[in-house]
C-alpha positions as CSV (number, residue, x, y, z in Angstrom):
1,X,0.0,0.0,0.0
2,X,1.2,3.4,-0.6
3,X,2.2,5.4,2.4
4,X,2.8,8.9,0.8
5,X,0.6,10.5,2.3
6,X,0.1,14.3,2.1
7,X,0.9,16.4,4.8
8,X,-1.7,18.4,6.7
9,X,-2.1,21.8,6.7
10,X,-3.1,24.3,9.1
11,X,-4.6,26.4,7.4
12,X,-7.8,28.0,5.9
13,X,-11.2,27.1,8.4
14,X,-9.7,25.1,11.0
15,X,-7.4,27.9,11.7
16,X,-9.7,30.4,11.8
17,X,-12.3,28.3,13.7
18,X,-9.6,28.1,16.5
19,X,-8.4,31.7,16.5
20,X,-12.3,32.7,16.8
21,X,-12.7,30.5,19.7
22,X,-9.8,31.4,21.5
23,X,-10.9,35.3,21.3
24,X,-14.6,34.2,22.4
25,X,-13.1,32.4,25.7
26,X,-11.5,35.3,26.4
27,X,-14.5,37.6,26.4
28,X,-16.3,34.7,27.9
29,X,-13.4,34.6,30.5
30,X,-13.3,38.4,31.8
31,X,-17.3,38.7,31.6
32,X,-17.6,35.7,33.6
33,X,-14.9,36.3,36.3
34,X,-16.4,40.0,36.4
35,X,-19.7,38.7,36.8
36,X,-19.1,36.0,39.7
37,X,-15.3,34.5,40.6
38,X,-16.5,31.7,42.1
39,X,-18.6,30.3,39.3
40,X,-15.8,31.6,37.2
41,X,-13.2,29.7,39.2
42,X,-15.3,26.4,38.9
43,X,-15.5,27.0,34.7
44,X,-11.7,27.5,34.5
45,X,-10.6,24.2,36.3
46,X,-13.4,21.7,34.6
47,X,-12.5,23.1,31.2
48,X,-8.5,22.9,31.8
49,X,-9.2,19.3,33.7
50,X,-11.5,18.1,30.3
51,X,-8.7,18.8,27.7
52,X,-6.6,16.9,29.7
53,X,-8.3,14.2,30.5
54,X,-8.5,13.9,26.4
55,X,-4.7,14.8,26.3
56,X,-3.4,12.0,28.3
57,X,-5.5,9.4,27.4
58,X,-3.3,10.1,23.8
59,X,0.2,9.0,25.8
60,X,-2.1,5.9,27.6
61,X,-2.9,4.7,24.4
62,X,0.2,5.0,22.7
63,X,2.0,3.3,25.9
64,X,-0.7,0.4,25.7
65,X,0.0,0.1,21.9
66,X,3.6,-0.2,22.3
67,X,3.9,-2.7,24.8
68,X,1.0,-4.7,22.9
69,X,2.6,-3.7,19.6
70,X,-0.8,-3.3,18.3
71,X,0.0,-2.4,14.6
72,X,-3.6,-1.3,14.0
73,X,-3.0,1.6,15.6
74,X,-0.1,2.7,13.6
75,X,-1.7,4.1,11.3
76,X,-3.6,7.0,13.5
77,X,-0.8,7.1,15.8
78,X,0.3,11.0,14.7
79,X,-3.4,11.9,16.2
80,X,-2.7,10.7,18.9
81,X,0.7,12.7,19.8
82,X,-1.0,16.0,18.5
83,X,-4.0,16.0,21.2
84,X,-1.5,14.5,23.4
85,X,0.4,17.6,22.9
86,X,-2.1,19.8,24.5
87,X,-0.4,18.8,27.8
88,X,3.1,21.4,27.7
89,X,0.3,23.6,27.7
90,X,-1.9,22.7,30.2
91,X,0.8,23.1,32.5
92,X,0.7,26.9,31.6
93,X,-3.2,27.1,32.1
94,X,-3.2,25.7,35.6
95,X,-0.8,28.4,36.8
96,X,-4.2,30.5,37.2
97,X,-5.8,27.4,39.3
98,X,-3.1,28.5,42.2
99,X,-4.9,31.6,42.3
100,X,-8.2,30.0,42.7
101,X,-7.0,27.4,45.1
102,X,-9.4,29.1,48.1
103,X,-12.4,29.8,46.0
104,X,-12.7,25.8,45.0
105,X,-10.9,23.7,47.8
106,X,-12.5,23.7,51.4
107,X,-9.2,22.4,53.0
108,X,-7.3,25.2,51.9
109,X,-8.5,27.9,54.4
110,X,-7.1,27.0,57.9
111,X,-9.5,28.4,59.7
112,X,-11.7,25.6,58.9
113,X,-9.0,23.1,59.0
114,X,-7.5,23.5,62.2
115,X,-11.8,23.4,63.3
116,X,-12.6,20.1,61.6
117,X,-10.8,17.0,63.3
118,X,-11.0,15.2,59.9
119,X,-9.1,17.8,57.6
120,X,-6.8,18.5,60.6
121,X,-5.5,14.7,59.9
122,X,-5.1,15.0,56.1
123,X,-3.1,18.8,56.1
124,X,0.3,16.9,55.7
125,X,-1.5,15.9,52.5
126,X,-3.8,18.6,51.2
127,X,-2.0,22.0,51.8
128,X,-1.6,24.9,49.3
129,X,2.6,23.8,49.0
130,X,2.4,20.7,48.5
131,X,-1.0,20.3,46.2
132,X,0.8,22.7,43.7
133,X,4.1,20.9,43.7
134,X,2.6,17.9,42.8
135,X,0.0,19.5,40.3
136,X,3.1,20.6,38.0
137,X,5.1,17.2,39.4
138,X,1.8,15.1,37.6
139,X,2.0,17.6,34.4
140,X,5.5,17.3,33.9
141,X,5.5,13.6,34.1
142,X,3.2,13.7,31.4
143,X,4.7,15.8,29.3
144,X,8.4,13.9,29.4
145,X,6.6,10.8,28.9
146,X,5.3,12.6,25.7
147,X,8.4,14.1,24.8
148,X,9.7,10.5,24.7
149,X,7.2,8.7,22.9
150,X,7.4,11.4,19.7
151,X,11.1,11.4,20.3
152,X,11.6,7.5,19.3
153,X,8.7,7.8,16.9
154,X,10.7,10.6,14.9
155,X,14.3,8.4,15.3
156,X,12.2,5.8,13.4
157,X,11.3,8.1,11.1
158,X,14.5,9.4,10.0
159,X,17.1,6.4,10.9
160,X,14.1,3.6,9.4
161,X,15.4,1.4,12.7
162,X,12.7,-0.4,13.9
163,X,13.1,0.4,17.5
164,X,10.2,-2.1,19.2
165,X,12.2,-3.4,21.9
166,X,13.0,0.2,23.0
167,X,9.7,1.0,22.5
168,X,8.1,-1.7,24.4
169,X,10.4,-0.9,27.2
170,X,9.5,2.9,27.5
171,X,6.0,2.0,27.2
172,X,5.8,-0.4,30.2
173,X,7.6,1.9,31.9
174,X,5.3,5.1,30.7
175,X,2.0,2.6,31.9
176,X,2.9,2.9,35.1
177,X,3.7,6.2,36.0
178,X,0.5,7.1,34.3
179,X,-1.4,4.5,36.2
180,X,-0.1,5.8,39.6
181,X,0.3,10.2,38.6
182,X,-3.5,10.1,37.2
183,X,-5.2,8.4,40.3
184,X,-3.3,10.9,42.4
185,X,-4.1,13.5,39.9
186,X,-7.8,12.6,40.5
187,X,-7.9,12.1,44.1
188,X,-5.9,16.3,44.4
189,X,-7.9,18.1,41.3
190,X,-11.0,16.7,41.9
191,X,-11.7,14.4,44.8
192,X,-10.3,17.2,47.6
193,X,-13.4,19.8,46.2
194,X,-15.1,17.4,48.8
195,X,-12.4,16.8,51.7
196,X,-14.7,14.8,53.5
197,X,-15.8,12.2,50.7
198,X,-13.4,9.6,49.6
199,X,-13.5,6.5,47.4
200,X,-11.2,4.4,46.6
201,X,-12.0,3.8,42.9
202,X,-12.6,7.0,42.1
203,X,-8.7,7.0,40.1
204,X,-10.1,4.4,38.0
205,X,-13.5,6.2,37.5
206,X,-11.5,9.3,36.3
207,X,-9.0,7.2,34.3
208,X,-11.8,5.2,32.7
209,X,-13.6,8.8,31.0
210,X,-9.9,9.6,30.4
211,X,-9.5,6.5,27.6
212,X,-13.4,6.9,26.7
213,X,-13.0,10.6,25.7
214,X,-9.7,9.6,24.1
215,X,-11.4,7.0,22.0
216,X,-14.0,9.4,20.9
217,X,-11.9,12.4,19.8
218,X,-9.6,9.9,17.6
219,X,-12.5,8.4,16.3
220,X,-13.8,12.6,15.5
221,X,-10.2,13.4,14.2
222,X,-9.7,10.4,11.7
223,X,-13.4,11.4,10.1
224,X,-13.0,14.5,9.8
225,X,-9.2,14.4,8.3
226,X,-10.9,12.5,5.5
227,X,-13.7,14.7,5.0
228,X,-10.4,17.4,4.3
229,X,-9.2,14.3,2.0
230,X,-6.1,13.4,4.2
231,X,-5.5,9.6,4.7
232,X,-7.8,8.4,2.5
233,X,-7.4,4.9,1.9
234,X,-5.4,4.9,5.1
235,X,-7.6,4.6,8.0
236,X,-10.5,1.8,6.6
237,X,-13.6,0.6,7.9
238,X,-11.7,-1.9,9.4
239,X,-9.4,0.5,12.1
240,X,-13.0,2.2,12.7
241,X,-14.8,-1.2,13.4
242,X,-11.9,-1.4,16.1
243,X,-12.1,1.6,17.1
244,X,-15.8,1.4,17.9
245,X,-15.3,-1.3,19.6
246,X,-12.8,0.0,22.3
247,X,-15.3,2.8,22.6
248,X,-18.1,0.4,23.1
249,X,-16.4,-1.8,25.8
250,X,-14.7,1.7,27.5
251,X,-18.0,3.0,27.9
252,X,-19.3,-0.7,29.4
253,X,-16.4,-0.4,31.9
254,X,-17.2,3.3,32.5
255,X,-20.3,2.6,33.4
256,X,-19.3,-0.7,35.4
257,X,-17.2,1.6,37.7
258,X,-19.8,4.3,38.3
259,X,-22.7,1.6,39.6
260,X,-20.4,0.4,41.5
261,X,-19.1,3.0,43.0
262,X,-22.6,3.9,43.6
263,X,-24.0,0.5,45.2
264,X,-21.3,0.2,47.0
265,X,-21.7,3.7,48.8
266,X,-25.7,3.6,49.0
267,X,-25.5,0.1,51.0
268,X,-23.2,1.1,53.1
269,X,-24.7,4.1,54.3
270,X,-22.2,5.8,55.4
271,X,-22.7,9.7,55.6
272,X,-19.5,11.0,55.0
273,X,-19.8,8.8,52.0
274,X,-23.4,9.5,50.4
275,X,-23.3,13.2,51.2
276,X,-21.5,13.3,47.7
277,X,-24.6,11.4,45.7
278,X,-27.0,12.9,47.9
279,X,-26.0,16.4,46.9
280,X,-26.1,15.7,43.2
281,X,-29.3,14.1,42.9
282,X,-31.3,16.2,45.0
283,X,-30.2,19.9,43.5
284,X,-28.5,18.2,40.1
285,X,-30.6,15.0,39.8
286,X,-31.0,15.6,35.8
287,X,-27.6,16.5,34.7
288,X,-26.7,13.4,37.4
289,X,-28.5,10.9,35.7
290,X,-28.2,12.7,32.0
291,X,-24.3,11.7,32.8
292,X,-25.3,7.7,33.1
293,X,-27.6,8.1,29.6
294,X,-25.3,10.1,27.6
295,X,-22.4,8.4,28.5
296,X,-23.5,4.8,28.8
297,X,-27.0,3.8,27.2
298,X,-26.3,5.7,24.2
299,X,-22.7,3.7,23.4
300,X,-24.0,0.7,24.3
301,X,-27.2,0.7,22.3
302,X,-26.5,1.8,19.1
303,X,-22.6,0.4,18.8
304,X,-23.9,-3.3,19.5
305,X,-24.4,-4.4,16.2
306,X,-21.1,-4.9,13.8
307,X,-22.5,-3.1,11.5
308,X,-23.0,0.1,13.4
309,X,-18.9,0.1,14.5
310,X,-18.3,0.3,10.1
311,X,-20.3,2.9,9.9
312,X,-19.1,6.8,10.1
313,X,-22.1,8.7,11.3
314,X,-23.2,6.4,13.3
315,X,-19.8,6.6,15.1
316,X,-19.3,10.3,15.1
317,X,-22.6,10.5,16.8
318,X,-22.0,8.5,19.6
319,X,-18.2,9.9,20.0
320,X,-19.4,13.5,19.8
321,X,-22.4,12.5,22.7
322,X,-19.6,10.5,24.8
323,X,-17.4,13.8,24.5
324,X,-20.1,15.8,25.4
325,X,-21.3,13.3,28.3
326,X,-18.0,13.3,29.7
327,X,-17.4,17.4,30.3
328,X,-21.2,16.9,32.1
329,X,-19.9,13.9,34.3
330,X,-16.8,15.8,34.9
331,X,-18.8,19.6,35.7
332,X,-21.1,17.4,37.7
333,X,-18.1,16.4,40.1
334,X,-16.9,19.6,40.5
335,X,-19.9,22.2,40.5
336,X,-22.1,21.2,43.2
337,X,-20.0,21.1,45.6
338,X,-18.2,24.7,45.3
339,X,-21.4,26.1,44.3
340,X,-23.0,24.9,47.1
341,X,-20.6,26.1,49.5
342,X,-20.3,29.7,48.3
343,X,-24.1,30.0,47.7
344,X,-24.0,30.5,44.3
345,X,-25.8,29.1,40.9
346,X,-24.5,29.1,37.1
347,X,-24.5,33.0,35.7
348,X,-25.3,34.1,32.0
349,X,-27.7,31.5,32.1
350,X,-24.6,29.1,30.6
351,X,-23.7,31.4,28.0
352,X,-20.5,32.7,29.7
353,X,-20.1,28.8,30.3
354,X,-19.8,28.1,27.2
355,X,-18.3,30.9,25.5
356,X,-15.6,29.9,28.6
357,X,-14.9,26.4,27.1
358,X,-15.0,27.7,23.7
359,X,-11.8,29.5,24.8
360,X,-9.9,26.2,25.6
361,X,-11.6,24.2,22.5
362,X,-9.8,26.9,20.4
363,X,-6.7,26.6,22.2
364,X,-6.7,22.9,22.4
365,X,-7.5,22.4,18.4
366,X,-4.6,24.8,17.5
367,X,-2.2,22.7,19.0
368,X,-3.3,19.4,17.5
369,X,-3.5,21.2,14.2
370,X,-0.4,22.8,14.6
371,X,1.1,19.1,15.5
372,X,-0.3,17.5,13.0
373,X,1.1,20.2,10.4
374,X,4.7,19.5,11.8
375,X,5.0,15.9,11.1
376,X,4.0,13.6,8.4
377,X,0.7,11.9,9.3
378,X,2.5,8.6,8.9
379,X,5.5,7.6,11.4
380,X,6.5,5.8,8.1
381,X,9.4,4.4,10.3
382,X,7.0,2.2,12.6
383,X,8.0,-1.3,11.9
384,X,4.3,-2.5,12.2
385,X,2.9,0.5,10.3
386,X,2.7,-2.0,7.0
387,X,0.7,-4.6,8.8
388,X,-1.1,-2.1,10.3
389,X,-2.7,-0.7,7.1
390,X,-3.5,-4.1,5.9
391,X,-5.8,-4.7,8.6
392,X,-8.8,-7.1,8.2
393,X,-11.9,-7.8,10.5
């Protein structure tokens, strides 16, 4: 098969599109912050957190590909290191987030602390210091774990050695610093908005959208690339059929994790443990259980049939409604708790909401198109790239 592929190019709509979003987050930004900081505050971390929960399911599956050396990947593999390459920058957006530290996390005004035996006991842990060391520690993990997966995948490139054993190596290796960095990164960002609540799945819960939303956006990006008439003949019905399928068993396991958490928690009985669910369904019961339709039923029934995982529209559906589902899940962890502590309810009636994540959408498809403009969108120097196009179902 022939691999000369045409280069993207940055350019023309998709550049513009992303320049125009970026300057509408910005208004959105200022009107919103002028308008209420706290709701502000909450808009700024769940947008940064969902571009990065996208990001770094792009170096999870690149590390499970290379210790698998699962050719059918190869082909789609550039995709992946340009929304992976959101992260460099992520770590510059959640500078701000040390600003906002005392408008979203309880634990970090002492005054309360030092009142509440429970938070008194987890201060060596959750202190200003010490979360924003780690914040950048988990960020720049991530981003020299990227930095080496697109280094050997450009050695490849230019020397044409077939690096695997290297590569499986540095991928084992990558699998489990991410394993451990976003479970921490899950229990700091996003468990501590509730100091008192804990579970002990709740890494796997947040790692779990991670590789769902991951699995949609590729799906988004290899449709769309051959609308613009880049790898045509490249990426077949086949690598989609697979494709679907990860996003159809990802979604089951999603959802497998989130009623269990649940069950778990409503037998017990516990109140520092169902003061989290009780919270959401009582004042967010719609958006609560829109999260388990959107992101579960809706997979699961229409990507059943083989048919439905060959077929584009059907697939760009269901990965633009898991995307979509998965900023809800993620505003619904976050929100109701901040909100309810300061009083406060969504301003602008959404609008500054979503000009707000229009902002970080803008930034976030600049960089991938910007990556993808700067390589070839075929590592033609990936030993299983060959057996990888020649995929069959």
């Amino acid at each position: 098969m022939d691999t000369n592929v045409k280069n993207f190019e940055f350019s023309g709509k998709m550049k513009q599109t992303a320049i125009i979003l970026i300057v509408l987050g910005i208004v959105g930004t200022v009107a919103s912050f002028s308008v209420n900081k706290t709701v502000a505050w909450v808009d700024y971390l769940v947008n940064n957190l969902y571009f990065i929960t996208i990001a770094v399911s792009g170096i999870f599956f690149m590390s499970v590909a290379g210790v698998l050396q699962a050719s059918w990947t190869s082909p789609f593999r550039r995709i992946m290191e340009a929304y992976a390459s959101y992260i460099p920058m992520a770590i510059v957006l959640m500078i701000p987030v040390c600003f906002g530290i005392h408008t979203l996390y309880e634990w970090s005004h002492m005054d309360i602390v030092n009142n509440d035996p429970i938070l008194v006991q987890k201060k060596p842990w959750l202190n200003e210091t010490f979360f924003i060391i780690r914040m950048f520690l988990y960020l720049g993990l991530w981003t020299l774990i990227l930095w080496s997966q697109k280094k050997l995948s450009r050695e490849q490139d230019e020397s044409g050695n077939p690096l695997v054993q290297r590569n499986t190596r540095n991928s084992a290796i990558h699998m489990i610093i991410f394993g451990f960095s976003i479970c921490f990164a899950a229990f700091d960002w996003i468990m501590s908005v509730e100091p008192h609540w804990f579970s002990t799945i709740f890494g796997v819960y947040i790692f779990a959208g991670c590789f769902t939303n991951g699995i949609a956006f590729t799906i988004l990006c290899c449709i769309q690339l051959q609308k613009w008439g880049y790898l045509k003949n490249i990426i077949t019905d086949d690598h989609y059929h697979d494709l679907g399928k990860w996003l159809f068993g990802i979604s089951v396991f999603w959802a497998y994790i989130w009623i269990s958490q649940y069950l778990l928690i409503w037998y017990a009985n516990i109140p520092e443990e169902t003061e989290y669910f009780v919270l959401r369904q009582d004042h967010w019961g719609f958006a609560f259980f829109a999260n388990l339709v959107i992101n579960f039923l809706i997979p699961f029934l229409f990507l059943m049939k083989r048919g439905s995982k060959r077929n584009k529209k059907i697939l760009a559906f269901v990965a633009s409604c898991v995307l979509f589902g998965h900023f809800v899940d993620l505003y619904v962890m976050v929100a109701p708790k901040v909100f309810h502590h300061a009083h406060v309810h969504i301003t602008g009636y959404g609008v500054l909401q979503l000009l707000q994540w229009c902002g970080f959408a803008g930034i976030f498809l600049f960089i991938v198109g910007r990556t993808l403009a700067s390589n070839k969108l075929l590592n033609t120097g990936d030993p299983h790239l060959e057996e990888g196009l020649h995929l069959h179902q």
